[in-house]
C-alpha positions in Angstrom: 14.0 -17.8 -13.4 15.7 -14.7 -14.4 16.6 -11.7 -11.9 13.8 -9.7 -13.8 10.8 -12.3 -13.6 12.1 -12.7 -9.3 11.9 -9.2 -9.4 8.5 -8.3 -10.8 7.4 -12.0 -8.0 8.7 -9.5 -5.8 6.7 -6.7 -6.4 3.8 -8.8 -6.7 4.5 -9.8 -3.0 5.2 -6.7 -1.7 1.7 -5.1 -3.5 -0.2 -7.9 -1.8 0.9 -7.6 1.7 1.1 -3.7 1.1 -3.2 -4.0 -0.2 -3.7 -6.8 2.9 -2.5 -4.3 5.7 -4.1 -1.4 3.9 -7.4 -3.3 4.1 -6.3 -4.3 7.6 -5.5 -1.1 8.9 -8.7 -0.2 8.7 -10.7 -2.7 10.6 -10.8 -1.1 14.6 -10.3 -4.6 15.7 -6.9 -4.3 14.0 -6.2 -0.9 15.5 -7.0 -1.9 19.2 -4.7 -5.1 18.4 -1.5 -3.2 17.1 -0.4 -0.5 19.1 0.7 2.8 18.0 4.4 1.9 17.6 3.9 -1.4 16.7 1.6 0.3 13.1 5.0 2.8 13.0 7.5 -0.3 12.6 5.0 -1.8 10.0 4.6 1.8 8.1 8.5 1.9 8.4 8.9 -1.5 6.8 6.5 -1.0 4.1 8.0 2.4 3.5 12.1 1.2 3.6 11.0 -1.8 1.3 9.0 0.4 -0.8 12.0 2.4 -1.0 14.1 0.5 -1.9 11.7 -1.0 -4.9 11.3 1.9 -6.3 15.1 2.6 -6.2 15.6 -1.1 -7.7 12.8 -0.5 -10.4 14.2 2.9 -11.5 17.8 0.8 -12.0 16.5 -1.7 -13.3 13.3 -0.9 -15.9 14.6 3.0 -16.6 13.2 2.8 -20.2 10.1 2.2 -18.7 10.7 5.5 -17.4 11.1 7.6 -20.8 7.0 6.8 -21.5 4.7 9.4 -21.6 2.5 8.4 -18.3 5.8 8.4 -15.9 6.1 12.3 -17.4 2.7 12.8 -16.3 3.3 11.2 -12.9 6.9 12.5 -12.2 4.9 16.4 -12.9 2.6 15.4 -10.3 4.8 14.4 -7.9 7.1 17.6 -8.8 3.6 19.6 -8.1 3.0 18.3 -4.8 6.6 18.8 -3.8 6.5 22.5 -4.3 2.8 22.7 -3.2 4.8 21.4 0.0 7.9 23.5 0.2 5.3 26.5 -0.3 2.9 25.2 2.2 5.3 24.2 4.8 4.5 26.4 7.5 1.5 23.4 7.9 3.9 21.2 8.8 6.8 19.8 6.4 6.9 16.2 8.2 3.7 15.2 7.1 4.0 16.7 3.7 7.1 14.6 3.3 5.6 11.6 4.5 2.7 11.8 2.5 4.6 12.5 -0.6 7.1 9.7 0.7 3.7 7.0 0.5 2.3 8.9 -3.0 5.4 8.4 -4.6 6.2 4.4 -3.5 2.4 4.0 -4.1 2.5 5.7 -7.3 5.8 4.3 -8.8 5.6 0.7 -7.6 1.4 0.0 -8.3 1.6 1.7 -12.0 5.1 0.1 -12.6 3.5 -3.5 -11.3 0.9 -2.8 -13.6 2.0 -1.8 -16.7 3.2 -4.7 -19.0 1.1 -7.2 -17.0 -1.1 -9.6 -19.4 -5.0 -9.0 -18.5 -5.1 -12.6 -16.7 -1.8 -12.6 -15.2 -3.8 -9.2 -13.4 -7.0 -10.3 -13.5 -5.7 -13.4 -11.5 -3.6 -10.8 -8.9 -6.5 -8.7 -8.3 -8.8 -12.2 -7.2 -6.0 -13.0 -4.8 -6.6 -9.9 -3.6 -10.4 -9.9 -3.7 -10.1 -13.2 -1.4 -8.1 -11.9 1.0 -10.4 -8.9 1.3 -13.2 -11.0 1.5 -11.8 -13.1 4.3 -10.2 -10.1 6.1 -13.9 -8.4 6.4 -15.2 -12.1 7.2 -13.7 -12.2 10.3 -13.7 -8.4 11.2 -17.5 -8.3 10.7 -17.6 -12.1 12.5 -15.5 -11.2 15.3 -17.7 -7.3 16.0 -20.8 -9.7 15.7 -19.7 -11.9 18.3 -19.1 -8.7 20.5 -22.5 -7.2 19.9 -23.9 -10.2 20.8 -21.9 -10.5 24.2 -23.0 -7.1 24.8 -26.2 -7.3 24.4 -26.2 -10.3 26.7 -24.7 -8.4 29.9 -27.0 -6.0 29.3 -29.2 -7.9 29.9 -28.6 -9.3 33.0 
């Protein structure tokens, strides 16, 4: 397999577990489990590998680069940038942050995309699909389960 093909697995990794604690971090159950510094090591992780991703995928793919949509994103992300340098008496830390996630969600999503074959996609985004289905599965079985226990000691 060459460095490219491990690279793009990679991403492909990286998007999944990125989408699975997305989906994740959402469910309360998952927020009562993980506590507040334990979700900032995860948010670190994903953002250092992100990072680094999109440092590795500028290095790597910059011809992909010189196409007319990364103009159209790189302006964007210019845009917020300023909109953040003028608006930073709101607070520059989150501003950064947020433009910090935009940009590695941006860049590496669109990137991991673009020149994918419809079923090499199609097949990703059923991985995907599956693990969103079981995620809710046992989020909705588990707040079920509690409902029904509460109902109980109510009752007595």
């Amino acid at each position: 397999m060459k460095w490219k093909e491990k690279f793009e697995k990679l991403k492909m990794v990286y998007v999944f577990c990125f989408v699975c604690y997305l989906l994740l971090s959402r469910m309360v159950l998952f927020v009562n489990l993980i506590t507040l510094k334990g979700n900032s090591i995860i948010f670190v992780a994903f953002a250092g590998a992100g990072v680094l991703l999109v440092v590795a995928e500028a290095i790597l793919n910059w011809k992909r680069y010189l196409k007319l949509p990364y103009y159209f994103l790189i302006a964007f992300l210019l845009v917020c940038v300023i909109s953040s340098i003028v608006n930073r008496q709101y607070g520059m830390a989150d501003n950064v942050k947020t433009l910090a996630w935009m940009s590695i969600q941006i860049f590496i999503l669109f990137s991991f995309v673009e020149g994918k074959s419809k079923e090499v996609f199609l097949s990703f985004m059923r991985k995907i699909m599956k693990c969103s289905i079981v995620i809710w599965f046992v989020g909705v079985a588990i707040s079920f389960v509690q409902r029904s226990e509460e109902r109980r000691v109510r009752k007595e």
